[in-house]
N, C-alpha and C positions, 0 to 999 in steps of 0.2 A: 544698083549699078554703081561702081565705083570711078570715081574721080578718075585725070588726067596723072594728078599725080598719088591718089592711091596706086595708080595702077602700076607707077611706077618705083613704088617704094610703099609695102603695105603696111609699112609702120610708119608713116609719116602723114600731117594733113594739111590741104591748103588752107588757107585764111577762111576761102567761101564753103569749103565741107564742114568746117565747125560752124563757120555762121548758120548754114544750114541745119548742122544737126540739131544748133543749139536757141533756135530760134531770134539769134541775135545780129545787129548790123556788123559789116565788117570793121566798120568805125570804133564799134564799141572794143572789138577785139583790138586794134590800134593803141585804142587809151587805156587798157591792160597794162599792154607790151610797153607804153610808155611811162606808164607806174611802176614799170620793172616787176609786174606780175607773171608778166610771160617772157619769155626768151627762145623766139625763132630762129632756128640756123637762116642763113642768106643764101638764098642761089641767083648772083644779079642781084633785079628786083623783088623775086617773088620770095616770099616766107614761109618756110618748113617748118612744121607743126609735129613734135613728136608726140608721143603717147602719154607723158611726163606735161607735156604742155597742154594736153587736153584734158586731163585727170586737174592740173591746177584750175582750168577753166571751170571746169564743171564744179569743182571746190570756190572758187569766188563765186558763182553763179546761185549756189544753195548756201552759201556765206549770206549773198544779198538778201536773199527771201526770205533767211531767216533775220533778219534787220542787222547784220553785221557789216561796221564800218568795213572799207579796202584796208587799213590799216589793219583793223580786228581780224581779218581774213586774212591778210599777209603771216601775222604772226602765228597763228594757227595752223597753216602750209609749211611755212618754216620752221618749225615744229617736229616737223615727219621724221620719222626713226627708227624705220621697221626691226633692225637690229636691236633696241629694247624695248619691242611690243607697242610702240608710239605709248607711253604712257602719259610721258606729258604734256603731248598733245590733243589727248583725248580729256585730260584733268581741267587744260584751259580751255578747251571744247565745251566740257558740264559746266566751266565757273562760267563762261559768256552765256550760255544757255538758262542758268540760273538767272542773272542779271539781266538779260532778254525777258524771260516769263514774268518777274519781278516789277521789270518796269511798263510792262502791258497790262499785270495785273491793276497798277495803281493807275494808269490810264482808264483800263477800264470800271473803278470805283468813281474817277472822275467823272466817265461819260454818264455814270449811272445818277451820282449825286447833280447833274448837270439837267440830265430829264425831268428828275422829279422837282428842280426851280423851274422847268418850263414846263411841266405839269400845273405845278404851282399859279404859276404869273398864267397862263390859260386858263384856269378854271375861275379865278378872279377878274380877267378880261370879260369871258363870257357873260359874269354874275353883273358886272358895271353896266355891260353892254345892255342883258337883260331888262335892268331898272330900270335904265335910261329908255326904252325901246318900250317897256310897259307902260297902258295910260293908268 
């Protein structure tokens, strides 16, 4: 069922049909728009969401998830250039994606070399513990 003002314009969306769609507060869509991520037409008070502005959302939104700063995500949208096949927004797409995997890779060598010192310091507690607790 469509919105007040899909109904009124079906290329347009309120504030609360993206929040809804997008499982997010309407606050957070605010602090977008105040980032200068999005830009709503004005009717009054209420904010007009075009198709252009939902597409950006939905591009910060999978920006975040994939760990990318608002900043990483801005530049990457700004970017866009259908007229030569967005290439170089897809080039700085793979180099943050690279550098994304890269640094979750050596996080997780971290987390790995991190267990096996508390493998370590465990299996020494127990052995102390043992002594002490044998008659």
């Amino acid at each position: 069922m469509k919105s007040a003002s899909q109904q009124a314009d079906s290329h347009s969306f309120s504030i609360s049909d993206l929040s809804r769609e997008f499982g997010i507060t309407t606050r957070t869509i605010r602090f977008y728009e105040d980032k200068g991520l999005l830009s709503p037409e004005r009717r009054g008070q209420t904010r007009i969401y075009s198709p252009e502005d939902r597409v950006r959302l939905k591009l910060i939104l999978r920006g975040k998830r994939l760990g990318f700063s608002l900043d990483e995500s801005r530049e990457i949208i700004e970017m866009y250039d259908p007229a030569h096949g967005n290439v170089e927004q897809l080039q700085r797409l793979l180099e943050g994606i690279e550098q994304k995997r890269a640094q979750l890779q050596q996080q997780l060598r971290d987390i790995q070399s991190l267990m096996g010192e508390l493998d370590e310091a465990e299996e020494r507690a127990r052995a102390s513990l043992a002594k002490n607790i044998s008659p």
